[in-house]
OpenMM code with the backbone's topology and positions (N, CA, C; nanometers):
from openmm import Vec3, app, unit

residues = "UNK UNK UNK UNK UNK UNK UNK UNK UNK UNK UNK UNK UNK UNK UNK UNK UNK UNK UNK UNK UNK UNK UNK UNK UNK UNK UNK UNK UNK UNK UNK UNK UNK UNK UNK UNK UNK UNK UNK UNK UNK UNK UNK UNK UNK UNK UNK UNK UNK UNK UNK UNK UNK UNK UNK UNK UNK UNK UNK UNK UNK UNK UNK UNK UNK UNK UNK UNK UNK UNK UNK UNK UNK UNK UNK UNK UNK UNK UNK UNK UNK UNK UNK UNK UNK UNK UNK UNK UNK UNK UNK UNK UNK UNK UNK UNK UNK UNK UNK UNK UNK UNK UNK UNK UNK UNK UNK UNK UNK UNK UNK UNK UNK UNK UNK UNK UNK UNK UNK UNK UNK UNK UNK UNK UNK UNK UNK UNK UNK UNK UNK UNK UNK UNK UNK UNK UNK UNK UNK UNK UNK UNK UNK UNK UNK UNK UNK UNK UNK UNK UNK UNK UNK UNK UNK UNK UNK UNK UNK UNK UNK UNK UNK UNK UNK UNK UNK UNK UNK UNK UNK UNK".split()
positions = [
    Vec3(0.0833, -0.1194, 0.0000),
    Vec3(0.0000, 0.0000, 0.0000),
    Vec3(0.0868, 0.1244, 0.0000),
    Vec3(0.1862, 0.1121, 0.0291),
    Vec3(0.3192, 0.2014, 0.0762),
    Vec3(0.3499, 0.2559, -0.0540),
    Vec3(0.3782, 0.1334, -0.1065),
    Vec3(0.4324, 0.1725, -0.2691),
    Vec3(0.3368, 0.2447, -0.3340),
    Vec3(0.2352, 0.1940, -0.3190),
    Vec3(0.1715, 0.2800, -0.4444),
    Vec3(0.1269, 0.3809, -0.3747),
    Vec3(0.0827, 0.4418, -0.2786),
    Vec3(0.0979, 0.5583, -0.2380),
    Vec3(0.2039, 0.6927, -0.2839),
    Vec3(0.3152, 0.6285, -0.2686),
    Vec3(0.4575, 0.6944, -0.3548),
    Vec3(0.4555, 0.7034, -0.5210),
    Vec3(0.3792, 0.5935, -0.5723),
    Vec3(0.3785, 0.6231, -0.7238),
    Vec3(0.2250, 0.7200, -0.7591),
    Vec3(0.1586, 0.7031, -0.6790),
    Vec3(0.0194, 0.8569, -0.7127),
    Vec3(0.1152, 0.9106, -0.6847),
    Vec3(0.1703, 0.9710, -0.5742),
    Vec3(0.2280, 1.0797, -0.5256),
    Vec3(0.3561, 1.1232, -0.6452),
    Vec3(0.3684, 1.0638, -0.6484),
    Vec3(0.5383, 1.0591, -0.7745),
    Vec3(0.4571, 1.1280, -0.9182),
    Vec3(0.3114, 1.0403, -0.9428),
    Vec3(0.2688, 1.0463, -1.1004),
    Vec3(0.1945, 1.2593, -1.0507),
    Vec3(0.1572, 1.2520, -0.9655),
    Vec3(0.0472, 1.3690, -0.9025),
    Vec3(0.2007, 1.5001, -0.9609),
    Vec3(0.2609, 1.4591, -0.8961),
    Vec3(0.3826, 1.5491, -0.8483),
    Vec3(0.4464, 1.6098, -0.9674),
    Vec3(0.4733, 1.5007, -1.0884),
    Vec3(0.5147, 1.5057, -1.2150),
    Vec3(0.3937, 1.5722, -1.3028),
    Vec3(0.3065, 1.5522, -1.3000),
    Vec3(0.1660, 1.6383, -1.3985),
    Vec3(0.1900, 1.7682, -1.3243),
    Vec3(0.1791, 1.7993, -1.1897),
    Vec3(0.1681, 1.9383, -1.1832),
    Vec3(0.2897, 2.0455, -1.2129),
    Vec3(0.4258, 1.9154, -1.2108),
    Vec3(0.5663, 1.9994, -1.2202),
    Vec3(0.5300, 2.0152, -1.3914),
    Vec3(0.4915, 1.9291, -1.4628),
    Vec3(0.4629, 1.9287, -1.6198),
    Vec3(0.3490, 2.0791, -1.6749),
    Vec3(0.2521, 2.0924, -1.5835),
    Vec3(0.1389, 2.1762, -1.6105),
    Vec3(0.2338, 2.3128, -1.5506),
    Vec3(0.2873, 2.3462, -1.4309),
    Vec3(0.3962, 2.4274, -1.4262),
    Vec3(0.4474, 2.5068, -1.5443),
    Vec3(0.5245, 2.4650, -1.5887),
    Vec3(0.5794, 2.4350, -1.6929),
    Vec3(0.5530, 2.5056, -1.8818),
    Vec3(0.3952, 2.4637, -1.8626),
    Vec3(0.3277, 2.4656, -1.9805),
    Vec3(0.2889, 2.5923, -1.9165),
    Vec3(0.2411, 2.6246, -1.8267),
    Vec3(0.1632, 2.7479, -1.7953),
    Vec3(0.3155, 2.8698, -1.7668),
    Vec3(0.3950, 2.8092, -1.7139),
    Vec3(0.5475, 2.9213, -1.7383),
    Vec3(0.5432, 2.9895, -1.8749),
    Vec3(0.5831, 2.8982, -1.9489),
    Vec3(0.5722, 2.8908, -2.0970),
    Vec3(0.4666, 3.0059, -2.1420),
    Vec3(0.3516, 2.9720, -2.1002),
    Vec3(0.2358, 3.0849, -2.2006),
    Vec3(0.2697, 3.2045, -2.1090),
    Vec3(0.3122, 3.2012, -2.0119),
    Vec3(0.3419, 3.3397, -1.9354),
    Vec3(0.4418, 3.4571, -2.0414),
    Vec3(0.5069, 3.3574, -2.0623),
    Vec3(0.6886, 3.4113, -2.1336),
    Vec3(0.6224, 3.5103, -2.2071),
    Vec3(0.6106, 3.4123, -2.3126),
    Vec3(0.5422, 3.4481, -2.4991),
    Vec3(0.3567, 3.4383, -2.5277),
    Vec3(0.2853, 3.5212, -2.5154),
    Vec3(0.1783, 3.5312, -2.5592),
    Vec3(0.1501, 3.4721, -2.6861),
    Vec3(0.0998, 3.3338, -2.7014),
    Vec3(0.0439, 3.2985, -2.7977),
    Vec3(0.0380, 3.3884, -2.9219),
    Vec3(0.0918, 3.3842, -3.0560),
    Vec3(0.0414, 3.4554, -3.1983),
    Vec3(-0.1060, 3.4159, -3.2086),
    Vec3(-0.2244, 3.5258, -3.2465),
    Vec3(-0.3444, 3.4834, -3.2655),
    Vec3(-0.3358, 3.6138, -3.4113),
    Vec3(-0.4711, 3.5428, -3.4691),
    Vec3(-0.4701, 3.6228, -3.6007),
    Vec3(-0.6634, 3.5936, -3.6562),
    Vec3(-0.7421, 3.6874, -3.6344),
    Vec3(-0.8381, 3.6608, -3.6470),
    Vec3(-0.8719, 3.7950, -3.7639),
    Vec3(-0.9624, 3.7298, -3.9062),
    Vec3(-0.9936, 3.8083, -3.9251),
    Vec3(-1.1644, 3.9228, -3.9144),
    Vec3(-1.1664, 4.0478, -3.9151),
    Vec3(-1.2256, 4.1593, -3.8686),
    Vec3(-1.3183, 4.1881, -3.9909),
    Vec3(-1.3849, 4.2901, -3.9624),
    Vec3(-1.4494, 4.3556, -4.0392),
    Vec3(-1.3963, 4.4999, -4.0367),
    Vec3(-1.3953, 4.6036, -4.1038),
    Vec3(-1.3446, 4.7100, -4.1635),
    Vec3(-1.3985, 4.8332, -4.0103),
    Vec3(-1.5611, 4.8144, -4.0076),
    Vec3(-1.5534, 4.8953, -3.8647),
    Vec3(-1.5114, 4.8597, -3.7579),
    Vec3(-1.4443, 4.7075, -3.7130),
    Vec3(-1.3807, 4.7186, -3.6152),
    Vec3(-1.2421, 4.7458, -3.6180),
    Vec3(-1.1612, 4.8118, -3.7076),
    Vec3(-1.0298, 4.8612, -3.6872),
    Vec3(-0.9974, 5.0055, -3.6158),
    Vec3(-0.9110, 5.0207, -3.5356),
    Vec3(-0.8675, 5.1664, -3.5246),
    Vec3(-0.9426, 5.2580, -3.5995),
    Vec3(-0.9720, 5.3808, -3.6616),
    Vec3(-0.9946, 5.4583, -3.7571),
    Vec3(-0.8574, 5.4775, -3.7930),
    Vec3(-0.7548, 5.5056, -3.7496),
    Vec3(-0.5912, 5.5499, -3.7536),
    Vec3(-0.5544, 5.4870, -3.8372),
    Vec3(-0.5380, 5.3352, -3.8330),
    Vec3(-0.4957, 5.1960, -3.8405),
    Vec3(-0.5554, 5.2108, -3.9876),
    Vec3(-0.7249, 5.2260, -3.9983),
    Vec3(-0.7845, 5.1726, -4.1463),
    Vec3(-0.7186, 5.3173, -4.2229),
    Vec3(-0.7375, 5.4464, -4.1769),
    Vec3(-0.6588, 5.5559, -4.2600),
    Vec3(-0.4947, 5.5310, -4.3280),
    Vec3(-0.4409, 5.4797, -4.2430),
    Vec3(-0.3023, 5.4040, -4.3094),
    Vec3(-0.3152, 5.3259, -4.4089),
    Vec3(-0.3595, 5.2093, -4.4034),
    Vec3(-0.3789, 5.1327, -4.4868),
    Vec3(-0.4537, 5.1703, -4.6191),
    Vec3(-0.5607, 5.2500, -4.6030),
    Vec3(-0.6491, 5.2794, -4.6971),
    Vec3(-0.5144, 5.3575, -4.8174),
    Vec3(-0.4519, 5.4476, -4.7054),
    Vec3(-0.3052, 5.5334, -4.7392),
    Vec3(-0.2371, 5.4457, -4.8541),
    Vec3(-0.1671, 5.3374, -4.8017),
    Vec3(-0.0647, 5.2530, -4.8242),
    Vec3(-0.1409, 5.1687, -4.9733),
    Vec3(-0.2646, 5.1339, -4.9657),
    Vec3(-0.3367, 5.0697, -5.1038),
    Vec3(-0.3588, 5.1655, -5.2056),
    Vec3(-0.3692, 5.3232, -5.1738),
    Vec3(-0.3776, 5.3606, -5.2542),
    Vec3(-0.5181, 5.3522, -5.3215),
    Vec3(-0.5361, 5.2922, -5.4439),
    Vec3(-0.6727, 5.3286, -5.5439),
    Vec3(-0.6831, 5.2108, -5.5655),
    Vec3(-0.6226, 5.1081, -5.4551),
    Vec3(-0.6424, 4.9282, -5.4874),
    Vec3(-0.7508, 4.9100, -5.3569),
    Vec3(-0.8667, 4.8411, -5.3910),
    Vec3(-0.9641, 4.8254, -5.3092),
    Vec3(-0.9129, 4.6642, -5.1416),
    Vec3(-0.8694, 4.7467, -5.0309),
    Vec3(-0.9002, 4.6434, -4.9672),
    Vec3(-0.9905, 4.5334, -4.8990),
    Vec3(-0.9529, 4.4337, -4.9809),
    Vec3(-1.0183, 4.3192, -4.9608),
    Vec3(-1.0550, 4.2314, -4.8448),
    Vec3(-0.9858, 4.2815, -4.7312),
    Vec3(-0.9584, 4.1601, -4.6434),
    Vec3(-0.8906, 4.2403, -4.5005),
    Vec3(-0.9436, 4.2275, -4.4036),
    Vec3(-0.9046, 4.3055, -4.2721),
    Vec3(-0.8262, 4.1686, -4.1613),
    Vec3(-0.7816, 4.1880, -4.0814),
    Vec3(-0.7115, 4.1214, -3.9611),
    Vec3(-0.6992, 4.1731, -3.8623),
    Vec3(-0.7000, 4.1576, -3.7680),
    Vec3(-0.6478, 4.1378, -3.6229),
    Vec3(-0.5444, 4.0643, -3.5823),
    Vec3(-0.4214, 4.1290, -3.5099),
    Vec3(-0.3556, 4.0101, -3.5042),
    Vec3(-0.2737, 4.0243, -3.3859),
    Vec3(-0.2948, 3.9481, -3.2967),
    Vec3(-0.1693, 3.9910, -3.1852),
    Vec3(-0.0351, 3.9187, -3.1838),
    Vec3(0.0690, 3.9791, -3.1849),
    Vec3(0.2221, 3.9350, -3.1420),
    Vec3(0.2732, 4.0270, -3.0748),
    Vec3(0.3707, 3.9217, -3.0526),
    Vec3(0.4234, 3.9440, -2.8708),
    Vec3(0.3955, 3.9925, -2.8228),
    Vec3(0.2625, 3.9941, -2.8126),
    Vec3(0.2100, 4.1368, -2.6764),
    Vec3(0.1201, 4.2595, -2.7020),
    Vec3(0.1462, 4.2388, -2.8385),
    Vec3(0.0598, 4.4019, -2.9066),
    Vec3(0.0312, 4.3759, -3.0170),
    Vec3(-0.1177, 4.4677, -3.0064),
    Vec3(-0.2187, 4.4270, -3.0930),
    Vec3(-0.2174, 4.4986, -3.2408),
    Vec3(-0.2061, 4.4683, -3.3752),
    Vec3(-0.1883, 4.5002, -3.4674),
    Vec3(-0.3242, 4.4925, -3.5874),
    Vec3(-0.3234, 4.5592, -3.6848),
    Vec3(-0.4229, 4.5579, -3.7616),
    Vec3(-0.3518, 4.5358, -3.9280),
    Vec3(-0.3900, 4.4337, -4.0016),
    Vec3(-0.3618, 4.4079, -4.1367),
    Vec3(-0.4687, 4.3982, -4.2312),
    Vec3(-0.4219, 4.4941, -4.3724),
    Vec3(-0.5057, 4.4886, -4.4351),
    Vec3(-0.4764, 4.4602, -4.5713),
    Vec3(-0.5234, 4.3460, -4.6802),
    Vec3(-0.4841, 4.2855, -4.8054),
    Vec3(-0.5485, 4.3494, -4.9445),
    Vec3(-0.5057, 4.3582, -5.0449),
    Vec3(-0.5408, 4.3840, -5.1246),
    Vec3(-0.4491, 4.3741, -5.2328),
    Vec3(-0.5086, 4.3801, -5.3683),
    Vec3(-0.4150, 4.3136, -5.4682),
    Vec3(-0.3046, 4.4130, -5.5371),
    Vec3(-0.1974, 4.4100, -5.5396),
    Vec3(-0.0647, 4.4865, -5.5913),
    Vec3(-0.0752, 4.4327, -5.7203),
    Vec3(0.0644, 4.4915, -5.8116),
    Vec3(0.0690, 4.5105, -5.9538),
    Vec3(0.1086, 4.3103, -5.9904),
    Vec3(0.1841, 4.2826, -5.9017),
    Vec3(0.2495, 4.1514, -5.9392),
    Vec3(0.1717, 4.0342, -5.8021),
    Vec3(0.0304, 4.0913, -5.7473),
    Vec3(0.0027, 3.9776, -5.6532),
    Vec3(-0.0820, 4.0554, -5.5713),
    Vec3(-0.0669, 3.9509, -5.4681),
    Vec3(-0.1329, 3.9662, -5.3054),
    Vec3(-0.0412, 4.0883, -5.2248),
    Vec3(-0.0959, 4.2170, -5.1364),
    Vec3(-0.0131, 4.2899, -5.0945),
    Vec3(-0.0804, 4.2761, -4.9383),
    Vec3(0.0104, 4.2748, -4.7824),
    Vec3(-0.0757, 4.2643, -4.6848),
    Vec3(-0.0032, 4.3978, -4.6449),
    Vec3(-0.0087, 4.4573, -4.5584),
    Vec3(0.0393, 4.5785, -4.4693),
    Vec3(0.0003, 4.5725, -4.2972),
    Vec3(0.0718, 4.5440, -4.2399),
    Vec3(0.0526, 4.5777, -4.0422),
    Vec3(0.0856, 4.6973, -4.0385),
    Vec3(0.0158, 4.7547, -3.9696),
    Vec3(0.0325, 4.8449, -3.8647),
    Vec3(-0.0354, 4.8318, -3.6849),
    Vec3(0.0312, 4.9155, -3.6729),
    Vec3(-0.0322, 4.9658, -3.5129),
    Vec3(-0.1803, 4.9755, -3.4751),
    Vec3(-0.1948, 5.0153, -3.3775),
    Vec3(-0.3665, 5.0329, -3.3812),
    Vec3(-0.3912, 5.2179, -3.3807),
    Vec3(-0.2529, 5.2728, -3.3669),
    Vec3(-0.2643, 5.4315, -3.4024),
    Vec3(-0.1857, 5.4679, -3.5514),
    Vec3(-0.1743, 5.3216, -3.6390),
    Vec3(-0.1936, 5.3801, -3.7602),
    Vec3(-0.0002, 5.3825, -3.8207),
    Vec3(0.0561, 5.3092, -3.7134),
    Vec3(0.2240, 5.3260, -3.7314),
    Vec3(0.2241, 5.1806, -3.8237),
    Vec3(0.3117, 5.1990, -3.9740),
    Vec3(0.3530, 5.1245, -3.9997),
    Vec3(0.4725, 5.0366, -3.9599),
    Vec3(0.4377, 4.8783, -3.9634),
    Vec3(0.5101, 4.7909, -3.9224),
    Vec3(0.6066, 4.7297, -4.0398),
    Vec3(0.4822, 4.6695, -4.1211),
    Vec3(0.5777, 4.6104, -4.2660),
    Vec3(0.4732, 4.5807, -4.3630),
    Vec3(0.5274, 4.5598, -4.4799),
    Vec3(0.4613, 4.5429, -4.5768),
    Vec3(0.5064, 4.4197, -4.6895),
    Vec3(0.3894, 4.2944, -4.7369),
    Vec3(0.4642, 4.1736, -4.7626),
    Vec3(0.3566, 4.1897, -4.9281),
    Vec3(0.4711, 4.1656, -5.0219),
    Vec3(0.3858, 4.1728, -5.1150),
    Vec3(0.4502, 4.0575, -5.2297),
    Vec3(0.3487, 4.0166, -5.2833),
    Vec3(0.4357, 3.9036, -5.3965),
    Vec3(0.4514, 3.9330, -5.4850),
    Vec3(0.5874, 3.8867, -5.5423),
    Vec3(0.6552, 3.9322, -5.6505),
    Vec3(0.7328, 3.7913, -5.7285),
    Vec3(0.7384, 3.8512, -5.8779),
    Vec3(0.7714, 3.7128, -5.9707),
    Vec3(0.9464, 3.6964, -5.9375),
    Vec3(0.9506, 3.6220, -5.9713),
    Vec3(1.1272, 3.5673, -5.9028),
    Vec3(1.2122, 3.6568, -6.0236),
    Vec3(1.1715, 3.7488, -6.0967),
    Vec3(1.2782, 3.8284, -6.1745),
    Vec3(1.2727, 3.9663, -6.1116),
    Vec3(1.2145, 4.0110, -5.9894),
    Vec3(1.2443, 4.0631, -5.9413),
    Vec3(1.3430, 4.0467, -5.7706),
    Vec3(1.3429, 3.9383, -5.7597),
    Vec3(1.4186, 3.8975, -5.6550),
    Vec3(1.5877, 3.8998, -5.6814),
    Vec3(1.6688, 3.9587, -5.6140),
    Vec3(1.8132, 3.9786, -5.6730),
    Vec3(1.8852, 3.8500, -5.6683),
    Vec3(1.9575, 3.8196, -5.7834),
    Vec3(2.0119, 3.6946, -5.7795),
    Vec3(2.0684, 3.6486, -5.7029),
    Vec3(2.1607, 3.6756, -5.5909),
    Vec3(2.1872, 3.6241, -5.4791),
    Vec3(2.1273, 3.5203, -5.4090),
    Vec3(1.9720, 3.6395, -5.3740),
    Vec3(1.8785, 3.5421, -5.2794),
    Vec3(1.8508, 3.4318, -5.3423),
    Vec3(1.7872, 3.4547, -5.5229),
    Vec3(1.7465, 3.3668, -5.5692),
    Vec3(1.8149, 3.1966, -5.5340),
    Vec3(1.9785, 3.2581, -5.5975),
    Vec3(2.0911, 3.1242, -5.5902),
    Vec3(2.0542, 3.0672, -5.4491),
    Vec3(2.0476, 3.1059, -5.3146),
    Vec3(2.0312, 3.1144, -5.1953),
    Vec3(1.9461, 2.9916, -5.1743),
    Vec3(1.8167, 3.0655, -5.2316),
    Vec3(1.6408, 2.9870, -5.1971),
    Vec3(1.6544, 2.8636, -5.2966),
    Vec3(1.7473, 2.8213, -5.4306),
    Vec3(1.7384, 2.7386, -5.4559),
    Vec3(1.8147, 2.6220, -5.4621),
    Vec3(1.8976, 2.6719, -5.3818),
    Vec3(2.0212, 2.5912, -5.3125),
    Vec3(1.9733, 2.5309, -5.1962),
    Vec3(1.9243, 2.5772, -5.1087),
    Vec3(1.7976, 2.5396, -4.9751),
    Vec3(1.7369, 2.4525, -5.0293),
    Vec3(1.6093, 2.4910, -5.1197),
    Vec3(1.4873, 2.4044, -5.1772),
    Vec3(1.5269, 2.3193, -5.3183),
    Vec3(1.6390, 2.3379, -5.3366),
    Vec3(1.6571, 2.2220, -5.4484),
    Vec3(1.5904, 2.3375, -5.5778),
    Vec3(1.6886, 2.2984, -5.6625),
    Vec3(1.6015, 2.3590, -5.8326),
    Vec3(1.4669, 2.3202, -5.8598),
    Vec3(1.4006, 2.2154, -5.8586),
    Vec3(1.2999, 2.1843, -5.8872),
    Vec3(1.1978, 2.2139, -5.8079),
    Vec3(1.1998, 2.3148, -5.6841),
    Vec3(1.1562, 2.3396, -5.5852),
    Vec3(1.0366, 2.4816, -5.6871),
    Vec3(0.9428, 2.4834, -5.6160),
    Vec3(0.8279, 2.6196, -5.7114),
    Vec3(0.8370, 2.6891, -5.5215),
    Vec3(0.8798, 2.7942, -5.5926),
    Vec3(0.9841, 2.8938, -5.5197),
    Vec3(0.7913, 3.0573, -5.5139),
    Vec3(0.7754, 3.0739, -5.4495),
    Vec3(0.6607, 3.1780, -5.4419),
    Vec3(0.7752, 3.3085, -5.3440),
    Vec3(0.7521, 3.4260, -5.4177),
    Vec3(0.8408, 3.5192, -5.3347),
    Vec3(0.7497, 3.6336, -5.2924),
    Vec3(0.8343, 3.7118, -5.1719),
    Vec3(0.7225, 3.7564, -5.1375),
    Vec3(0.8315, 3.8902, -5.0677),
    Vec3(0.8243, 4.0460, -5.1226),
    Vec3(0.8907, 4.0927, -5.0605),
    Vec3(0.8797, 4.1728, -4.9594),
    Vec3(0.9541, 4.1336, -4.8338),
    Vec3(0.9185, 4.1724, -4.7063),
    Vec3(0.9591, 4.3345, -4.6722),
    Vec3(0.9411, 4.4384, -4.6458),
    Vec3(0.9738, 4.5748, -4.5804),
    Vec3(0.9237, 4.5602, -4.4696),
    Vec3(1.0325, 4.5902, -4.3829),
    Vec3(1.0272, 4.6331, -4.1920),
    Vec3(1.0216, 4.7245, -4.1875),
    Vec3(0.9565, 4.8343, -4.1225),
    Vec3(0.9918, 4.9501, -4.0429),
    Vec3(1.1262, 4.9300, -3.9331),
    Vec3(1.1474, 4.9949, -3.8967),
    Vec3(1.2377, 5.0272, -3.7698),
    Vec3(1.2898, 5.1400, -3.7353),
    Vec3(1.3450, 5.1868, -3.6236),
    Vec3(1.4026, 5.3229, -3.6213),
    Vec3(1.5190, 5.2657, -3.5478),
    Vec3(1.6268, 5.4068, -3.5323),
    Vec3(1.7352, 5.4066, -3.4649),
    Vec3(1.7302, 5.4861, -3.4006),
    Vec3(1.7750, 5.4784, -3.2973),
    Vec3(1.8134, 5.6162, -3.1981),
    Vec3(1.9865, 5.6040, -3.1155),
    Vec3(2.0219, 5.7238, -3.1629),
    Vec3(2.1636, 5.7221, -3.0838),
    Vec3(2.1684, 5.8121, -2.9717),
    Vec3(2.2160, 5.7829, -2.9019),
    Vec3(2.2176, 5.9060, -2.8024),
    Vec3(2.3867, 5.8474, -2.6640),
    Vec3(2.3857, 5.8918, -2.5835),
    Vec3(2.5035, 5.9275, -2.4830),
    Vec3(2.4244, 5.8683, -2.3179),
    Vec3(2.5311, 5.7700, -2.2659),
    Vec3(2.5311, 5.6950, -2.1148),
    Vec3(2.6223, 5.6764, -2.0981),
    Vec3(2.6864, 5.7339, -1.9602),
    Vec3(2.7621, 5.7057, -1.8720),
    Vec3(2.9003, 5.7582, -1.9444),
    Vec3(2.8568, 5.8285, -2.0454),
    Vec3(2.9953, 5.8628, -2.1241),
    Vec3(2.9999, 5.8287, -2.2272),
    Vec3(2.9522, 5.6885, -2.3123),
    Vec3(2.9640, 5.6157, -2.4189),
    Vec3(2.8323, 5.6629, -2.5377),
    Vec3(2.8938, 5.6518, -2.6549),
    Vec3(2.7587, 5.6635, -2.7660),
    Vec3(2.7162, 5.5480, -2.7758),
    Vec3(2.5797, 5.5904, -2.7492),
    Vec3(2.5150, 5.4163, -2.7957),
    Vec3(2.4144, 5.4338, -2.9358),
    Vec3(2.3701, 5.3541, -2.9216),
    Vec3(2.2474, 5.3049, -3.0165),
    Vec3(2.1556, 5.1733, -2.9837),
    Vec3(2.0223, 5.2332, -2.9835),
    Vec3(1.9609, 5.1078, -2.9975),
    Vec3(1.8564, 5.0924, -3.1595),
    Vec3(1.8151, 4.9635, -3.1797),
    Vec3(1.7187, 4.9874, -3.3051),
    Vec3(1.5375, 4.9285, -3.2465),
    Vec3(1.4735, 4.9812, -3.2430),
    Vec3(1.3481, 4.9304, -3.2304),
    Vec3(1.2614, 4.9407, -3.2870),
    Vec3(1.1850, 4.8238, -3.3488),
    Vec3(1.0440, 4.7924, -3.3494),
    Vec3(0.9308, 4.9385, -3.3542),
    Vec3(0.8296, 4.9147, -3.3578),
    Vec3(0.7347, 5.0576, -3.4065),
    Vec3(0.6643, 4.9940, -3.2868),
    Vec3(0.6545, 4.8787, -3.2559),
    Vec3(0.5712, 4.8361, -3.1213),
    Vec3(0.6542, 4.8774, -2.9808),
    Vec3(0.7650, 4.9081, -2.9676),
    Vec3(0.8737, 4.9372, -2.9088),
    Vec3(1.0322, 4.8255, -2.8994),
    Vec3(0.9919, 4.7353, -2.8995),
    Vec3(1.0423, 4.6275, -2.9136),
    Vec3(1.2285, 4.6073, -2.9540),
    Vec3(1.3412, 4.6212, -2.9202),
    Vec3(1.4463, 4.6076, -2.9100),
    Vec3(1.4579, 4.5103, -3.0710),
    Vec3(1.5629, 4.5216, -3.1361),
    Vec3(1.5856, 4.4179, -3.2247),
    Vec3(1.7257, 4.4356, -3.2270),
    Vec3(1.7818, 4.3070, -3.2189),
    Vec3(1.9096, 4.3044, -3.2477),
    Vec3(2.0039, 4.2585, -3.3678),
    Vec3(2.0681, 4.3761, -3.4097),
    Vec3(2.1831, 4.3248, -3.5011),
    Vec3(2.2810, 4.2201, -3.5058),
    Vec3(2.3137, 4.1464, -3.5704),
    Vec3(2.3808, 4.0591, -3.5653),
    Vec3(2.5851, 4.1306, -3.5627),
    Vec3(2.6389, 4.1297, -3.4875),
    Vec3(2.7574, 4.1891, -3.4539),
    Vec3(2.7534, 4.3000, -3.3874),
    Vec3(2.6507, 4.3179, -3.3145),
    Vec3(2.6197, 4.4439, -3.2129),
    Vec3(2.6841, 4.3615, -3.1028),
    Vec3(2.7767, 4.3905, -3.0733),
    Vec3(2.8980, 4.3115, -2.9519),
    Vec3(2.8616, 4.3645, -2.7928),
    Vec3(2.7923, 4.4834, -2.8020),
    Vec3(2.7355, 4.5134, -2.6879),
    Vec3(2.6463, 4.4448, -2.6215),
    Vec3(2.5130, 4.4159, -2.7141),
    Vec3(2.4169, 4.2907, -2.7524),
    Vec3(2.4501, 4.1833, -2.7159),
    Vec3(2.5300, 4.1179, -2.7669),
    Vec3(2.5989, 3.9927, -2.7666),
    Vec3(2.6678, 3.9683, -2.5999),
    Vec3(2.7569, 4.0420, -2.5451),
    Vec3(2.8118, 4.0738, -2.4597),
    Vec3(2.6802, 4.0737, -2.2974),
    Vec3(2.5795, 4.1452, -2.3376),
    Vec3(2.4630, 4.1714, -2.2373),
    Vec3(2.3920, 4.0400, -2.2311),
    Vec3(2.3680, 4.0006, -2.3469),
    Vec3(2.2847, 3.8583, -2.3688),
    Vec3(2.4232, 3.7517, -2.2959),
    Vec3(2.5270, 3.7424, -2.2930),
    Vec3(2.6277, 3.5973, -2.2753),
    Vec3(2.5892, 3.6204, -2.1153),
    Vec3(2.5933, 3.7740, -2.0493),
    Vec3(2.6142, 3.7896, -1.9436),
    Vec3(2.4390, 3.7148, -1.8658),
    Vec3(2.3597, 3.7388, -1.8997),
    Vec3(2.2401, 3.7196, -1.9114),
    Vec3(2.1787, 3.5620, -1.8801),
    Vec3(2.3063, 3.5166, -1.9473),
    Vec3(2.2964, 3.3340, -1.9755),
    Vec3(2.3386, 3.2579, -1.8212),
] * unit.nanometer
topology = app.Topology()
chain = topology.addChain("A")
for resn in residues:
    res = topology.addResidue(resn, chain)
    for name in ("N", "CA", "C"):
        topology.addAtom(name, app.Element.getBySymbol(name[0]), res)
């Protein structure tokens, strides 16, 4: 009776250290959700951008979408060579803009790149991405810095930003 007392207790002990765990987890990183909207439930800000950004191309298709934390609004409609989507903010700040394009506009580099990855025989769909971001430089403790962020506020890091690198090892 002993024993198995210890194995509930052992199996009890392990589900809740497991559910722990899973619920840490959704704490961290807020789930990506992406639902789509109807046109009066966007910002007014948000649909004025976009309406901006399409221009005299009718949008087709609204979103909602939350990442990491903040809530964004996307809106689709058709460009010269495809499908065009655009995020922004919910006050109307552009994020990025993803639009498809035929692979003779993609610079040969990437091309060689994507079909070195996927094999030649691979049907290759391209799609070209624009980020927003800003920089800001400014002066601490004596030193010039810089950081680059996100339109959501969001830190992004360069790859050979040694400061970065250096804060993150320390971090570990």
């Amino acid at each position: 009776m002993k024993r198995k007392s210890v194995s509930v207790f052992c199996a009890a002990a392990a589900i809740l250290v497991t559910s722990g765990l899973i619920l840490a987890q959704d704490k961290k990183e807020p789930a990506e959700q992406e639902r789509s909207v109807k046109e009066a439930e966007v910002p007014a800000a948000a649909v004025a951008t976009l309406k901006t950004l399409a221009g005299k191309a009718a949008i087709t298709e609204f979103a909602e979408e939350i990442e990491h934390g903040h809530k964004f609004y996307e809106g689709s409609w058709k460009g010269p060579d495809g499908n065009v989507d655009a995020l922004v903010t919910e006050v109307g700040d552009l994020v990025e803009i993803e639009e498809v394009i035929p692979a003779g506009k993609v610079p040969a580099p990437a091309r060689a790149e994507a079909e070195k990855e996927a094999g030649k025989e691979a049907k290759l769909m391209w799609e070209k991405k624009t980020v927003v971001m800003y920089e800001v430089h400014f002066k601490k403790d004596g030193k010039g810095r810089e950081m680059i962020l996100t339109p959501d506020g969001r830190r992004f890091h360069e790859e050979g930003d040694e400061k970065q690198d250096k804060d993150e090892d320390e971090d570990k």
